[in-house]
VOGU-3710 file (C-alpha; in Angstrom, 3 decimals, decimal comma):
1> xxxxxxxxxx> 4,161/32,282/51,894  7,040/34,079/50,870  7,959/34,391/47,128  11,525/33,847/46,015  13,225/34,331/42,255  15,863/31,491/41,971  18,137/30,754/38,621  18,921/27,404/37,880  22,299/25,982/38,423  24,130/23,991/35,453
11> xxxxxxxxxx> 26,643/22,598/33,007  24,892/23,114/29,935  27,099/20,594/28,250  26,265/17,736/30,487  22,725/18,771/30,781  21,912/18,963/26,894  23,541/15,581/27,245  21,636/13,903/29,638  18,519/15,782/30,698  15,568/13,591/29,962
21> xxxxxxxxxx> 17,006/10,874/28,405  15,660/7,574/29,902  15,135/4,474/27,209  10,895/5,933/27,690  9,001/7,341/30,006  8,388/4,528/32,290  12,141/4,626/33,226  11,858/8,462/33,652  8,737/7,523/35,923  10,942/5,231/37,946
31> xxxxxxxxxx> 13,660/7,354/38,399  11,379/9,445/40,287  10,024/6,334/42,595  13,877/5,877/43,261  14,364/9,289/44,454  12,092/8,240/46,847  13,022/5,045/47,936  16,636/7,137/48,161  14,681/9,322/50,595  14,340/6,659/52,973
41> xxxxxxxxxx> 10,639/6,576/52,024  8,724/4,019/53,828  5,495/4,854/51,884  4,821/6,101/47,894  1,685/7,199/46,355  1,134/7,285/43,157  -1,969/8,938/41,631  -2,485/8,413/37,797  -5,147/10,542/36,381  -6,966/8,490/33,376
51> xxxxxxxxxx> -8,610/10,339/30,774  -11,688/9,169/30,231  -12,444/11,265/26,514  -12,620/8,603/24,063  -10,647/10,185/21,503  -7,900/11,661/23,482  -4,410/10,818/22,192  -3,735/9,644/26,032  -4,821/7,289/28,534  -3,449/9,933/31,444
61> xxxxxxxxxx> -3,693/13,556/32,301  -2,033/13,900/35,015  0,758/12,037/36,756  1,325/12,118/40,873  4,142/10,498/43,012  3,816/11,259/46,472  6,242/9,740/49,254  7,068/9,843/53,303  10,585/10,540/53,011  12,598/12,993/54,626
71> xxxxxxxxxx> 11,791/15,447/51,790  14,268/18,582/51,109  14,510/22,217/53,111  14,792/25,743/51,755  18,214/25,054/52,789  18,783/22,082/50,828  16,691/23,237/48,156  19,259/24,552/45,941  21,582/21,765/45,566  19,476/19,287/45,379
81> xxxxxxxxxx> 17,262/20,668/43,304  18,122/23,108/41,375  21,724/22,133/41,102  21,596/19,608/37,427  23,726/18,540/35,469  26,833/18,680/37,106  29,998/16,784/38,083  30,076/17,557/41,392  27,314/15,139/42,429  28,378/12,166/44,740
91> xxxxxxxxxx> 26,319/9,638/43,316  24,791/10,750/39,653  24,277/13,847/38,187  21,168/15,441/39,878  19,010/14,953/36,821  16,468/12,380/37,805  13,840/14,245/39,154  13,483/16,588/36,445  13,166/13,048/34,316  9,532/14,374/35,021
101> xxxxxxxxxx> 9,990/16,838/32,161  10,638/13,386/29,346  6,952/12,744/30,341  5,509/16,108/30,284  5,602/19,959/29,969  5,089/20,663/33,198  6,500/19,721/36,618  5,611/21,146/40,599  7,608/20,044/43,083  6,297/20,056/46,739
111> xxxxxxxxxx> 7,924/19,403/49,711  8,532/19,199/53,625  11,965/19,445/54,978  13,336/19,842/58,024  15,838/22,802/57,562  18,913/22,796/60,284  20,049/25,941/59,779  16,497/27,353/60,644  15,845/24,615/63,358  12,273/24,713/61,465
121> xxxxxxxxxx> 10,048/22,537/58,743  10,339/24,334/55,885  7,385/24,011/52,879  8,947/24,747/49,822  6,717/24,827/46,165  8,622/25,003/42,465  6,980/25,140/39,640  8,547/24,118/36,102  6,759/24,687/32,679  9,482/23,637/29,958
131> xxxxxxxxxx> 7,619/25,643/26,918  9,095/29,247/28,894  12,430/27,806/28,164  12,545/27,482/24,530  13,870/30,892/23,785  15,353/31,861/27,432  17,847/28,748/28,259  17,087/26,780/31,405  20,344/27,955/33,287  18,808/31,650/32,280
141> xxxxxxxxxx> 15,367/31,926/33,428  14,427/32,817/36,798  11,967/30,703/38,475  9,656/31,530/41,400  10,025/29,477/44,376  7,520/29,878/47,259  8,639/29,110/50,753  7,112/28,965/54,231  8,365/27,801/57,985  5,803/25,520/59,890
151> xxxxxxxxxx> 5,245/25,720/63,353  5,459/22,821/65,468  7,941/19,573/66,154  5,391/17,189/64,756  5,681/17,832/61,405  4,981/15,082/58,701  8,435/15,440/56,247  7,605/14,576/52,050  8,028/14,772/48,553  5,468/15,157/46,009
161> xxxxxxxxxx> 5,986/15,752/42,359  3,091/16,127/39,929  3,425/15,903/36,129  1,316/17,503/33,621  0,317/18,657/30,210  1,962/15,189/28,756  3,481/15,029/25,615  1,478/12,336/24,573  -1,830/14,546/25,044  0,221/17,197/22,261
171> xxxxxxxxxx> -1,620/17,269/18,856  1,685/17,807/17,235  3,719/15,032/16,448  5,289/13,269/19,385  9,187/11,890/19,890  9,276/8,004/20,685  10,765/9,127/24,253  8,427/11,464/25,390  5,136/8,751/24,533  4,017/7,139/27,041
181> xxxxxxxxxx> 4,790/3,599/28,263  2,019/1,033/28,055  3,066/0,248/31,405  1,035/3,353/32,583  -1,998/1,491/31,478  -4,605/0,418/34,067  -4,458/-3,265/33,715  -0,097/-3,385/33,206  0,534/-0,751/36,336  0,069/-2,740/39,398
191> xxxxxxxxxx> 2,566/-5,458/37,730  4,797/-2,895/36,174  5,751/-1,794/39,712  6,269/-4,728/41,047  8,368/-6,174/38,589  10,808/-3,794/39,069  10,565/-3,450/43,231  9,458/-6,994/44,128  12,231/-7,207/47,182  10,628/-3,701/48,458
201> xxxxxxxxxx> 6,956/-5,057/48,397  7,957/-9,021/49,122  9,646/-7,786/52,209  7,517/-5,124/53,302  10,331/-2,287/52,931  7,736/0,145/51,477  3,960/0,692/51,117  3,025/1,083/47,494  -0,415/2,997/46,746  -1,776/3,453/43,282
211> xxxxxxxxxx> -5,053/5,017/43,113  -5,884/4,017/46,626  -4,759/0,304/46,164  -2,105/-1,089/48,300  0,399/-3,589/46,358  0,350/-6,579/48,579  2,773/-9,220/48,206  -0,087/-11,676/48,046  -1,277/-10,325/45,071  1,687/-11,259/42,945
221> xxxxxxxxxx> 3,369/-14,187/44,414  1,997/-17,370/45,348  4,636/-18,556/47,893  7,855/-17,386/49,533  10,325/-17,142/47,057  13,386/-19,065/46,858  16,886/-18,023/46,983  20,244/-19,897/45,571  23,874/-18,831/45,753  26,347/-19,262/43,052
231> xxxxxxxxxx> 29,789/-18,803/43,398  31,651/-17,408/39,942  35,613/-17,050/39,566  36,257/-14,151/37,167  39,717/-14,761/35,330  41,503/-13,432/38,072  40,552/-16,419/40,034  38,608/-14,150/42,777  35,484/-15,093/43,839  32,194/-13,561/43,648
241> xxxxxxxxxx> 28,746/-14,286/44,824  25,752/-14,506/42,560  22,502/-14,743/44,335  19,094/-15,596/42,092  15,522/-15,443/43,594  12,974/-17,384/42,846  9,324/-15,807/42,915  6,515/-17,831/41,558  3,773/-15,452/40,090  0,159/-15,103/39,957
251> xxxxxxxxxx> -0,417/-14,915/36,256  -1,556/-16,748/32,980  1,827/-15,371/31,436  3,249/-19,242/31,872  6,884/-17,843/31,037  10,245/-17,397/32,959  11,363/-13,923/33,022  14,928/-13,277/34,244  15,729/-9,613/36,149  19,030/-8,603/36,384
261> xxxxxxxxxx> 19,508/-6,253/39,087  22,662/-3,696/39,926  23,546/-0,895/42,315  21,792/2,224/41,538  23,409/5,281/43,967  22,317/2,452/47,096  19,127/1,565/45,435  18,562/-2,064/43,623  16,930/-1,238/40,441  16,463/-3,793/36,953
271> xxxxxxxxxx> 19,032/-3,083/34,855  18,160/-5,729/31,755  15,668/-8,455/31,587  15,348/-11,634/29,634  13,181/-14,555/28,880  14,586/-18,164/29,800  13,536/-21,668/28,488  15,525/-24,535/29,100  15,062/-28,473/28,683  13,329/-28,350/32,366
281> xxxxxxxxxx> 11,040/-25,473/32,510  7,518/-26,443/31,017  4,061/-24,229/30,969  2,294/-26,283/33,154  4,850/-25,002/36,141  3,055/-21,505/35,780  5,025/-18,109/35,517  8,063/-17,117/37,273  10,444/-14,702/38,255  13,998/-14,753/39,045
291> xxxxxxxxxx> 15,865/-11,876/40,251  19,969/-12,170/39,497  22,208/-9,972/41,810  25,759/-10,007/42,690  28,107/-7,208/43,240  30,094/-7,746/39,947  27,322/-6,673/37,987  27,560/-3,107/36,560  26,827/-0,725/33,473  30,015/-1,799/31,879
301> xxxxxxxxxx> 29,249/-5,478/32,356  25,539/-5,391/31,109  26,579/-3,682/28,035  28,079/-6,723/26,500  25,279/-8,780/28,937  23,273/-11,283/26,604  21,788/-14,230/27,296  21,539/-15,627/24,182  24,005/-14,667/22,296  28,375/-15,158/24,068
311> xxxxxxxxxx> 29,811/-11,798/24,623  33,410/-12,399/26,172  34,923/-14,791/27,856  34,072/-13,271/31,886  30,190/-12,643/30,786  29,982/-16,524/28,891  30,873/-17,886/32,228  28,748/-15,761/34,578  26,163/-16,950/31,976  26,849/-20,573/32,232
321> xxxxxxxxxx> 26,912/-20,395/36,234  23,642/-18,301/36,235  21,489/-20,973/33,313  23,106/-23,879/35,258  21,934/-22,680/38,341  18,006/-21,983/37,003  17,872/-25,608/35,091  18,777/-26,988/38,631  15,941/-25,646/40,176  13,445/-26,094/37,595
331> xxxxxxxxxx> 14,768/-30,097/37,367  13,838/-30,266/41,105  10,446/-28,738/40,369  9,509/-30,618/37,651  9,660/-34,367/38,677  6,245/-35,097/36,457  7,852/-33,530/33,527  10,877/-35,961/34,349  8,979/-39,054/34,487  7,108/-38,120/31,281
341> xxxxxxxxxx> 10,472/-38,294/29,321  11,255/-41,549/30,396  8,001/-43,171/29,039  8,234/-41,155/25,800  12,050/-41,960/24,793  10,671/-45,866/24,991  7,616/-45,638/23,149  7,344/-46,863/19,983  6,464/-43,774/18,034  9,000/-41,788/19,164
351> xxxxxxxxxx> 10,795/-40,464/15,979  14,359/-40,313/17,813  14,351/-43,989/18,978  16,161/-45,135/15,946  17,288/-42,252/14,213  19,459/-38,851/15,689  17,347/-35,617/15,669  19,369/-32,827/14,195  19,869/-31,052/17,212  19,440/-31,240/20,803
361> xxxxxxxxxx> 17,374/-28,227/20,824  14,966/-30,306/18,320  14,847/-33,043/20,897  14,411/-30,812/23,634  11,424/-28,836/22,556  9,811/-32,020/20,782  9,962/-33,240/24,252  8,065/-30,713/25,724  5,450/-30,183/22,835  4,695/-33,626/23,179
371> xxxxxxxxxx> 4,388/-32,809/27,033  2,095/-30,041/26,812  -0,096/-32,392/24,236  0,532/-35,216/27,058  -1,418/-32,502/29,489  -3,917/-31,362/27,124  -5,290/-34,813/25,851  -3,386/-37,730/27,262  -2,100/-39,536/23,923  0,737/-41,764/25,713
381> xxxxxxxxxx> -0,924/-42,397/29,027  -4,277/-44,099/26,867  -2,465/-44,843/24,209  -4,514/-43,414/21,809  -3,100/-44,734/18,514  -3,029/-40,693/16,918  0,562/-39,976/18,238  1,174/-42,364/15,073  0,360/-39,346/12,970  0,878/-36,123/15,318
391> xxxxxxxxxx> 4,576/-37,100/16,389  5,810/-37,381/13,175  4,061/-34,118/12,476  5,465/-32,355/15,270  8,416/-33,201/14,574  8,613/-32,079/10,960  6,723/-28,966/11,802  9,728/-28,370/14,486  12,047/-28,899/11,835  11,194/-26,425/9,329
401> xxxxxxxxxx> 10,263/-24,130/12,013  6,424/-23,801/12,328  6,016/-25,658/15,982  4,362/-22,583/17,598  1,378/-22,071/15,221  0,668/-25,753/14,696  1,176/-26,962/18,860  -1,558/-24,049/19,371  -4,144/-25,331/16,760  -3,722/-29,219/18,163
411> xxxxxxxxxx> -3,804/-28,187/21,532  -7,346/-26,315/21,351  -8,825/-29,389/19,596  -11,168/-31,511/21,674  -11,691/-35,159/21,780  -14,304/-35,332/19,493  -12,145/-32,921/16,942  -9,165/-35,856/17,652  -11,321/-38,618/16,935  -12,738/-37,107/13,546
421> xxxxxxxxxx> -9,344/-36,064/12,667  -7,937/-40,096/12,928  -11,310/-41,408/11,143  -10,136/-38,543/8,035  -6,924/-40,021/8,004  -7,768/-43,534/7,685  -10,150/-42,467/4,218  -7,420/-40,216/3,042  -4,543/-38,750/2,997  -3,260/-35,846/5,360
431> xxxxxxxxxx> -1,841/-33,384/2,693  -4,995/-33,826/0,731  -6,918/-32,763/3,348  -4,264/-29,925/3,672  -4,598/-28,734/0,270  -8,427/-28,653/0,311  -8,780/-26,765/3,146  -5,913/-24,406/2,333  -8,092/-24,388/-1,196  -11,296/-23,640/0,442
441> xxxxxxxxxx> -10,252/-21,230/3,076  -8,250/-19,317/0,513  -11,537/-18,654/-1,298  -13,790/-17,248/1,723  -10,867/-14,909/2,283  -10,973/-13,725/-1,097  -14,795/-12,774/-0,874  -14,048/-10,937/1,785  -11,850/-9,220/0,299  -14,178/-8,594/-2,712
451> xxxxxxxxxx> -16,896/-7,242/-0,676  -14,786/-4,270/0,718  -13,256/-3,337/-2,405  -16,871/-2,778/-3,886  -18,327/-2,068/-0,692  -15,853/-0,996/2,255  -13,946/2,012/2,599  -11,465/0,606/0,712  -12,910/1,032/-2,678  -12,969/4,864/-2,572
461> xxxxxxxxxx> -8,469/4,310/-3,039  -8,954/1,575/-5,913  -8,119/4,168/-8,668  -6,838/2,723/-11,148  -8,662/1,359/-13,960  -6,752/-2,278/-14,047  -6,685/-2,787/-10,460  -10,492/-4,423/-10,188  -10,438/-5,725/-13,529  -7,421/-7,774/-13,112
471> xxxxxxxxxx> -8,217/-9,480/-9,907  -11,999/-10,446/-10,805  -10,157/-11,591/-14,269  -7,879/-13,954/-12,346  -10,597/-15,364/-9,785  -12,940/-16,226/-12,472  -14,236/-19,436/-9,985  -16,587/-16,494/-8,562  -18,783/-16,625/-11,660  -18,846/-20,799/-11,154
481> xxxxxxxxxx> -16,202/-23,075/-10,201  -15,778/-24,272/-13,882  -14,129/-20,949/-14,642  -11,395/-22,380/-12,066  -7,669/-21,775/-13,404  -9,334/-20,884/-16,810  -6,565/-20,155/-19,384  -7,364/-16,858/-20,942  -6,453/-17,649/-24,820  -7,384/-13,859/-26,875
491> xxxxxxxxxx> -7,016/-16,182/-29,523  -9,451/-14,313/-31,656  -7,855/-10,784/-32,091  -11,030/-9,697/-34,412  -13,929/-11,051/-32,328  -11,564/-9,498/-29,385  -11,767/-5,577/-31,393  -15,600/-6,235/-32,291  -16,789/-6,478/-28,431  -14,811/-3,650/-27,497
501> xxxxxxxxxx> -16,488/-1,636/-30,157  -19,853/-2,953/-28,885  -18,797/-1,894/-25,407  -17,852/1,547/-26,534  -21,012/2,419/-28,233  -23,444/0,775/-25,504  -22,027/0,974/-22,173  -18,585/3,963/-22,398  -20,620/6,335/-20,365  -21,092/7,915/-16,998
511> xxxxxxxxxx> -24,012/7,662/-14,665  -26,086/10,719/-14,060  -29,370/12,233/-12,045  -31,204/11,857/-15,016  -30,598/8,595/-15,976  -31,545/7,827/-12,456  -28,226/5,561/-12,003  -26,222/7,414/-10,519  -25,592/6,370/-6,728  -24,589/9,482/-4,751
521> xxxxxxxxxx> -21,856/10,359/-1,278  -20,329/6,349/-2,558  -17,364/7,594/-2,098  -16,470/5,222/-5,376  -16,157/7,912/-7,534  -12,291/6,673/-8,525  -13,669/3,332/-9,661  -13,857/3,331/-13,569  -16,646/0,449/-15,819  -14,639/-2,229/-16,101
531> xxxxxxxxxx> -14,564/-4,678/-19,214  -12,981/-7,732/-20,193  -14,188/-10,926/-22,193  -12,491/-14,560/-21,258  -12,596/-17,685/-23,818  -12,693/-20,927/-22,421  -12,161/-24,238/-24,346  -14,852/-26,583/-22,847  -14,227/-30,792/-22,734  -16,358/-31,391/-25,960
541> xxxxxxxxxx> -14,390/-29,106/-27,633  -17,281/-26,169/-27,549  -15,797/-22,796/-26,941  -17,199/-20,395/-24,481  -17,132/-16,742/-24,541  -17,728/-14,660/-20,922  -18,505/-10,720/-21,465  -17,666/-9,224/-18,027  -19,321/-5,431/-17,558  -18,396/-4,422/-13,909
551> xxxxxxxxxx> -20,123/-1,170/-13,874  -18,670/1,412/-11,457  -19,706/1,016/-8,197  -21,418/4,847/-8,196  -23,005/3,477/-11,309  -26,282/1,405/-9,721  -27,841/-1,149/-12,618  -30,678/0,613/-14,440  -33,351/0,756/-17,073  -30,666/2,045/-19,110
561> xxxxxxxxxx> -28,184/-0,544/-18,333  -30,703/-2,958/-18,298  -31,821/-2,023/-21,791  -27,905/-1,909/-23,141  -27,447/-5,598/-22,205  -30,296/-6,338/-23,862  -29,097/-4,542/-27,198  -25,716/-5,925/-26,612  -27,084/-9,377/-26,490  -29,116/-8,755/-30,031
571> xxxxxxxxxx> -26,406/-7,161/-32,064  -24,102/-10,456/-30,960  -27,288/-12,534/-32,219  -27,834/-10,697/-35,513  -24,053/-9,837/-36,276  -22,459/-11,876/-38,598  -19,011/-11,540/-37,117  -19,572/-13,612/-34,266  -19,538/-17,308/-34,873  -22,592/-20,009/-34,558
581> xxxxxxxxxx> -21,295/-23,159/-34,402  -19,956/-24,727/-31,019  -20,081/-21,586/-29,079  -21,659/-20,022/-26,159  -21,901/-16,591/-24,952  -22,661/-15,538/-21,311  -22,612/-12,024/-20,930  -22,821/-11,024/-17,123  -23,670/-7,319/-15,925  -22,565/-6,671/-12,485
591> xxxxxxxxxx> -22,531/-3,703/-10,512  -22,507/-2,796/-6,587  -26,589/-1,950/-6,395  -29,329/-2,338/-8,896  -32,530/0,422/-8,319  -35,378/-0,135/-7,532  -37,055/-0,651/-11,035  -34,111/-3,091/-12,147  -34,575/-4,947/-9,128  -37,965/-5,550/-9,879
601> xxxxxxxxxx> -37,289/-6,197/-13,898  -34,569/-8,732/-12,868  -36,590/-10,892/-10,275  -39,572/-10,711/-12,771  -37,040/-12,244/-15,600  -35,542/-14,935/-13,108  -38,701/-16,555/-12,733  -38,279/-18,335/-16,119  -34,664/-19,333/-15,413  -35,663/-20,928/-11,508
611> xxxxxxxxxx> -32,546/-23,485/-12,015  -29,821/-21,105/-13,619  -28,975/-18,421/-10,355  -29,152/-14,698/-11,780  -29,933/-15,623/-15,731  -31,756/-12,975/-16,955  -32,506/-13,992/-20,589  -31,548/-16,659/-22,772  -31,005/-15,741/-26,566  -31,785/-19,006/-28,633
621> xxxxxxxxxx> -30,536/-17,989/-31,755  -26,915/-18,184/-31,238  -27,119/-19,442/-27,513  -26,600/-16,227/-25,701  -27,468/-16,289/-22,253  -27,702/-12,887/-20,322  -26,644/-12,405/-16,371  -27,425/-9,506/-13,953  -26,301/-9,364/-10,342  -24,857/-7,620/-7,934
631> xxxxxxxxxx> -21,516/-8,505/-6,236  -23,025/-9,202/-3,303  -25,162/-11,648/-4,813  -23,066/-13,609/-6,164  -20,373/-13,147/-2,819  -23,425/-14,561/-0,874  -23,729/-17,453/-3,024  -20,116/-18,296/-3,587  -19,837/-17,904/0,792  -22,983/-20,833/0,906
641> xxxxxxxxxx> -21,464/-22,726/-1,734  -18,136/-22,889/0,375  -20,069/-23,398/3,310  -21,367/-26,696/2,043  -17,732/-27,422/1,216  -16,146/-26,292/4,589  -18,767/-27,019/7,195  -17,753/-23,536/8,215  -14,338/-22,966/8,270  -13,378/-19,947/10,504
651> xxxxxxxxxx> -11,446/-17,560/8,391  -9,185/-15,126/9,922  -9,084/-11,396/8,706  -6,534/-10,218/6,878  -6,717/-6,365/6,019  -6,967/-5,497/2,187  -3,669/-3,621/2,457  -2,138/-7,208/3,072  -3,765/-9,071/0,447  -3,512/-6,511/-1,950
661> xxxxxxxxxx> 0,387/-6,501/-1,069  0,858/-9,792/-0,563  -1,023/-11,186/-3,845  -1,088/-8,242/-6,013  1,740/-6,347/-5,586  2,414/-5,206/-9,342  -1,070/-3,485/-9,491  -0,209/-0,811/-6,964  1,928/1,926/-7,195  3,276/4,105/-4,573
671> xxxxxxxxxx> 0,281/6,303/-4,351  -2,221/3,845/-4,420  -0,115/1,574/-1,868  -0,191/4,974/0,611  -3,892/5,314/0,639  -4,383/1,880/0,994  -2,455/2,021/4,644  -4,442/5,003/5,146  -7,730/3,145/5,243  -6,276/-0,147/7,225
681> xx> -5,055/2,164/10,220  -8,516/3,526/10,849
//
């Protein structure tokens, strides 16, 4: 093979403009394919190379696109290859197979030509790695081109490019373009490709391999498609034909996407694509895909192109013609759907009969919510006596906009669910049943959300002091639901000054080896002891007074701490200060862990208490009683106390960063909101 030094050839202008420049990579991976379908390729292999390391930035290593065209020769090789970025090109710019280079650092380019001026196949190998052109200049660095003539008249011609060292595999930070596409993704490639070539693969124009599998037609679409022609008259009165194909898919996706299509250098390529919905397409008619294409579609057109939204007055009529023509074919198709609507607009519990809906997009997707329900559990055709309830509901659900979330929960419910949900209705009303759940599920969420403050990773970014204490302080209903919506009065500025004294002199202290409370590698270290005391005005008039200590979670319950409750409990009993008459004291220790000999202390003093959970002593004197518990004690009891309540309500997560953003907003600064996203991205 003979070795060759070769410059590049370009504008540097143009090519700074345009070289690798595609909306992502996936479009720089298809310009590639169209090179090859421009080759007159009858066959194209693609090879992706999936990394299997499981913490790789990248699902791919290596990217190969192989076709049967009739490749380029030595001859060739120079202008169309290595000639980018110009104007002189008859069709483009020459840029789009070095679109390789938007994927990664590294490009080879193989192929078999046949070279007229030789009368011989010519093999011809160029290698590009973009990192040697950061300080040289692409149109200044000489490349090494290898080159051999083959023997023989039988010679297979092709093209092969290979891509590697992606960008996305870099450890550096990456540029939106050069990341990869989840297109490339094992379970999105097959369909990825044949979204955007159906007509090659429907009609058997080319072969598509990936990884060894062969795209069959059969594999996507269920039946032949179908094709309808549109005539449009721009505002020059000439006429233009608009074709749209009809391919019914195999998938789950139940949606309409719309492809429009336009001349790319000879080659039909995608250009935009949409979703539809009209009054005639429903779920039930599976997933489908229409292909627009008519010769006045170009780049100029498409960029005022929307289809929901009117550009001017040309592109609001080729819009028109092309929504008219799809709601024809879908009426056709869906004759059930048809007859449906008829019943429905003369039942009696249909909320339009007597009154206008707003709109007629209101009517329209009322119409086929209460379709889809029609499929799913057959209200109108047994007249189950429900649709008294759920039409109205849809219908105000549609109005203020929250359709989607609420047609999904009704549709999953099964008969028995249905039949429950009438028999609740007829003992009570709807929005109480609302705002209990919505009371009760609120609650579970906000255990979980306790438990990884104190226990997740979470807890090691709670920093400051007032973050813990102010949310336990304001969901008192965790230490018993007559704490619910407690008012919290201070009303008693001495008695207020006296308990923080206490506090300081028995509990201001930090936990160490010697003490034997000190829980190490927590990763809590930021949480601080926590303090606060809560007066509550009972019915007869009795006042109650709640001492909180939340110890730090590094700090596990002791015999120290247990012995400083115990002195705090006394000095309230023997001081003077603190009232007798009509008042109660509950003082509650609570920390993440408790050792081993507290543990045992605690479950020794519990057996006198077996019908108050977690008391630990009970001063008679001036009614002090004394609890010690852990937080996930008392989440675990809370969670079977709801449980009662619920029968189980399934609770979805929502991320700590949320809550705490979402609920508690003014307790987090900038620093502490940053560390918080930290820990929910893991």
């Amino acid at each position: 093979m003979k070795l060759i030094k070769k410059k590049i050839t370009t504008n540097t202008r143009v090519l700074n403009e345009t070289l690798t420049q595609y909306r992502d990579t996936f479009h720089a991976f298809k310009e590639l394919i169209n090179n090859s379908i421009q080759a007159d390729a009858s066959l194209i292999k693609i090879e992706l190379s999936y990394n299997k390391k499981f913490d790789s930035h990248s699902p791919l290593t290596e990217i190969k696109i192989w076709d049967n065209g009739h490749g380029v020769s030595y001859s060739e090789f120079d202008e169309k290859i290595l000639e980018i970025g110009t104007t002189s090109k008859n069709s483009g710019q020459g840029i789009g197979r070095f679109g390789a280079l938007q994927i990664g650092l590294t490009m080879e380019i193989e192929t078999v030509g046949f070279d007229q001026s030789e009368e011989k196949y010519s093999l011809t190998v160029f290698n590009l790695d973009s990192r040697e052109l950061k300080d040289v200049g692409l149109d200044k660095k000489e490349f090494n081109i290898k080159l051999d003539y083959l023997d023989g008249s039988e010679v297979n011609t092709y093209y092969q490019v290979i891509i590697s060292n992606l960008h996305h595999n870099s450890q550096e930070k990456v540029r939106t373009r050069n990341r990869l596409s989840t297109l490339f993704l094992k379970e999105n490639i097959h369909q990825a490709i044949f979204e955007n070539y159906p007509l090659e693969i429907f009609h058997d124009k080319i072969k598509f391999f990936v990884n060894g599998d062969v795209l069959k037609k059969s594999d996507f679409v269920v039946e032949k498609p179908s094709k309808k022609s549109l005539i449009h008259k721009d505002n020059f009165g000439k006429d233009h034909e608009v074709n749209l194909y009809f391919y019914q898919i195999k998938s789950k996706l139940n949606k309409v996407k719309v492809f429009f299509q336009i001349d790319n250098a000879g080659l039909k390529s995608v250009a935009h694509e949409f979703t539809y919905s009209s009054d005639w397409y429903t779920p039930d008619l599976g997933t489908w895909f229409i292909y627009v294409d008519s010769k006045i579609f170009n780049n100029d057109l498409f960029r005022n192109l929307d289809m929901d939204t009117l550009g001017h007055e040309e592109v609001k009529k080729i819009k028109d013609s092309i929504k008219n023509g799809m709601n024809e074919f879908f009426k056709l198709k869906n004759e059930k759907f048809k007859k449906f609507i008829d019943t429905l607009e003369k039942d009696d519990y249909y909320p339009y009969r007597e009154k206008y809906p707003t709109s007629k997009t209101q009517a329209s997707v009322f119409n086929k919510v209460a379709y889809a329900l029609e499929d799913e559990h057959k209200l109108l055709e047994k007249k189950v006596k429900i649709r008294n309830i759920i039409y109205p509901l849809l219908d105000r659900a549609i109005s203020n906009g929250n359709i989607e979330f609420i047609l999904e929960k009704v549709l999953k419910m099964s008969d028995e669910a249905i039949f429950k949900f009438k028999s609740l209705l007829q003992k009570t009303e709807l929005e109480d049943v609302i705002h209990f759940s919505s009371v009760v599920s609120e609650k579970i969420e906000f255990l979980d959300f306790l438990h990884d403050l104190n226990y997740g990773d979470i807890s090691g970014f709670v920093k400051e002091r007032s973050q813990l204490h102010k949310i336990v302080e304001n969901n008192l209903w965790v230490f018993g639901e007559n704490y619910n919506g407690t008012p919290h009065l201070w009303s008693d500025k001495r008695l207020d000054k006296i308990l923080l004294d206490l506090r300081k002199r028995f509990f201001s202290y930090d936990p160490t080896e010697e003490d034997e409370n000190l829980i190490e590698d927590s990763g809590l270290e930021d949480i601080t002891d926590l303090f606060f005391f809560n007066e509550k005005v009972n019915d007869n008039d009795d006042k109650e007074i709640m001492i909180v200590e939340l110890k730090s979670p590094k700090c596990a319950i002791s015999e120290k701490e247990l012995s400083q409750i115990d002195r705090y409990a006394f000095t309230i009993v023997s001081n003077p200060s603190f009232p007798t008459e009509n008042v109660k004291y509950k003082l509650v220790l609570i920390s993440s862990k408790m050792t081993a000999y507290a543990k045992s202390k605690v479950n020794s003093a519990r057996l006198k208490f077996p019908n108050t959970p977690f008391m630990y002593d009970l001063k008679t004197e001036k009614n002090v009683e004394v609890y010690v518990l852990t937080w996930s004690d008392l989440i675990e009891q809370n969670k079977r106390k709801l449980g009662y309540l619920s029968n189980k309500l399934e609770i979805k997560d929502k991320s700590v960063r949320d809550k705490f953003e979402e609920e508690y907003p003014h307790l987090i600064d900038e620093k502490v909101s940053a560390q918080l996203r930290k820990v929910a991205s893991y």
